[in-house]
C-alpha positions in Angstrom: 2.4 8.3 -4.1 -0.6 8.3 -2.3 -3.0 5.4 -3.1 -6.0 6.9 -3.7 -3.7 9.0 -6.5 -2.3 6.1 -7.7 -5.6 4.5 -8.2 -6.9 7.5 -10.2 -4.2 7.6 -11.8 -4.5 4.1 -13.0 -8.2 3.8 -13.4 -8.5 0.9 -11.1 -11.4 0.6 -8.9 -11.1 0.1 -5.1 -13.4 -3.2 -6.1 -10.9 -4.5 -8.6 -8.2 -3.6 -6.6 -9.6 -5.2 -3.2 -9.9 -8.2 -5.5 -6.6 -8.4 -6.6 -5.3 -7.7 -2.7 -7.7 -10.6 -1.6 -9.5 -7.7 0.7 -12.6 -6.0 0.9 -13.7 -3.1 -1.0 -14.1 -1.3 2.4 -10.8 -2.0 3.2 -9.2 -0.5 0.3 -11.2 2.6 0.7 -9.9 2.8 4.1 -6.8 2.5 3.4 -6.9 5.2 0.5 -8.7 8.0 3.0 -6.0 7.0 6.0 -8.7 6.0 8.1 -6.6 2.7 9.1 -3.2 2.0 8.7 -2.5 -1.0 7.1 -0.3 -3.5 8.7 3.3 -5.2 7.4 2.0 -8.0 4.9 -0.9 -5.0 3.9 1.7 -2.5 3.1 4.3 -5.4 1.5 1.0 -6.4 -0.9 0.5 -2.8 -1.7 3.9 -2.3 -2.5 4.2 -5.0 -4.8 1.0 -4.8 -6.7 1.7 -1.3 -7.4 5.7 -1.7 -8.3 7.1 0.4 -5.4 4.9 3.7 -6.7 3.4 3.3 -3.1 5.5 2.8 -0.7 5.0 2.2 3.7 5.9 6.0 4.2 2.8 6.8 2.2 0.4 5.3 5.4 3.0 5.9 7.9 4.2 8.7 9.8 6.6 7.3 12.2 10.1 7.1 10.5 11.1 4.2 12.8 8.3 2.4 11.7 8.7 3.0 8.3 12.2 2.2 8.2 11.5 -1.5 9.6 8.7 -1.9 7.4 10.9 -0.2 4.3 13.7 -2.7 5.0 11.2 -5.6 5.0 10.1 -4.6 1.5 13.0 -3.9 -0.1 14.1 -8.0 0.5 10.5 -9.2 -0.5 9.9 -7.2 -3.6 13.6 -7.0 -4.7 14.0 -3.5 -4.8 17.3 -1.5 -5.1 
């Protein structure tokens, strides 16, 4: 899920969710028009804070990339 969609979804504010990510507003909003690409820790905190609805391959194109970054996630957040 992209996450721009999810926070929509959610009614979340890029504000309130900056906050909660220790970031900028700017950042966020970045982030949700693909603008930059966040890095590991970035897309680990994402991850987390949103329970695994959005995951690295939602910022990234390159599978290798994502696989790495995937891998890296799955042991931080615990995911099956």
């Amino acid at each position: 899920m992209l996450l721009k969609n999810y926070l929509m979804f959610h009614k979340i504010s890029n504000k309130d969710f900056a906050t909660l990510l220790g970031v900028s507003p700017p950042t966020v909003s970045t982030m949700c028009r693909g603008i930059t690409k966040p890095k590991r820790p970035m897309l680990m905190a994402v991850m987390q804070m949103t329970s695994g609805a959005v995951q690295p391959k939602d910022f990234l194109r390159d599978q290798d990339e994502y696989n790495a970054i995937y891998e890296d996630a799955r042991e931080f957040c615990s995911i099956k």
